[in-house]
C-alpha positions in Angstrom: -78.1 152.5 -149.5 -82.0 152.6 -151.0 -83.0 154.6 -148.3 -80.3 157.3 -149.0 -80.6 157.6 -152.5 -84.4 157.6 -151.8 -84.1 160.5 -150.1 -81.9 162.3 -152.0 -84.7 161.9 -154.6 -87.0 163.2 -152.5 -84.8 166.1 -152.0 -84.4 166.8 -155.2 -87.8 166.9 -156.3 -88.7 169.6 -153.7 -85.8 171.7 -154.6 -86.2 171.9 -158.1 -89.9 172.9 -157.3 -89.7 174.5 -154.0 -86.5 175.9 -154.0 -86.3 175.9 -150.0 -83.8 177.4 -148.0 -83.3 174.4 -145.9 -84.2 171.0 -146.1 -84.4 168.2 -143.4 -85.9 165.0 -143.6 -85.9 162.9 -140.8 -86.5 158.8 -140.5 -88.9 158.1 -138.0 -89.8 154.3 -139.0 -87.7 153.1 -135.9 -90.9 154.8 -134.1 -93.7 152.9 -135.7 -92.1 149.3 -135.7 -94.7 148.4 -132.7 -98.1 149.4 -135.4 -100.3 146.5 -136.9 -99.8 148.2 -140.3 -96.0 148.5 -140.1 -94.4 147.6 -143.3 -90.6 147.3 -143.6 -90.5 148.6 -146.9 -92.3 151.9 -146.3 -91.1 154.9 -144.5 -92.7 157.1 -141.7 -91.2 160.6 -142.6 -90.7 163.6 -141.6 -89.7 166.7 -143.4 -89.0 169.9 -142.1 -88.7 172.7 -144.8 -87.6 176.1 -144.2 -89.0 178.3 -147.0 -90.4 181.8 -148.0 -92.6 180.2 -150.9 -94.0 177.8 -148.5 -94.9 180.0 -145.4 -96.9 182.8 -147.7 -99.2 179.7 -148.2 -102.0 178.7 -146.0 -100.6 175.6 -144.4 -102.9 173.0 -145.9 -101.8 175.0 -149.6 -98.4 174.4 -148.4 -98.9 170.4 -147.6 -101.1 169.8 -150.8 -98.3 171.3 -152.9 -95.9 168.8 -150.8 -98.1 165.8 -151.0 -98.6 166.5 -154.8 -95.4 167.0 -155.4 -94.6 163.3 -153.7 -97.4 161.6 -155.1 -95.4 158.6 -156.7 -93.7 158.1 -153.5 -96.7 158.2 -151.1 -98.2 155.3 -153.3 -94.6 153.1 -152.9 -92.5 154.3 -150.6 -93.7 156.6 -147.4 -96.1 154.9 -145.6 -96.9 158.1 -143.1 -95.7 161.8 -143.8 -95.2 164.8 -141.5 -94.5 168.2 -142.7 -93.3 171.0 -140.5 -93.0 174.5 -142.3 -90.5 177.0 -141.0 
């Protein structure tokens, strides 16, 4: 489906420059179906990395890098992200 091969992009792009240990991204759309600004096309995410590089990085460091790295998909695809560091 779009949505899997979407995330597997999204994957992919933070492992080739992250290199995390783990990676979990989670769907949470279903949540936000209720809002005003819900669009169908966009996705409410959350992504929990585990990773060394990440966590010797101040937190907002850490997102920016994330958020950067994601750019293209923020403008298209993600409508909201969360990002939880382990």
């Amino acid at each position: 489906s779009e949505m899997i091969n979407f995330f597997d992009k999204v994957k992919e792009k933070i492992n080739k420059k992250i290199n995390p240990e783990n990676i979990i991204l989670i769907d949470n759309s279903h949540l936000h179906t209720k809002h005003k600004s819900f669009d169908s096309n966009k996705f409410h995410l959350k992504i929990i990395i585990k990773s060394k590089k990440l966590r010797s990085m101040s937190k907002i460091e850490a997102h920016k890098e994330i958020f950067s790295l994601l750019k293209d998909e923020m403008n298209n695809k993600i409508h909201a992200l969360e990002i939880e560091i382990n």
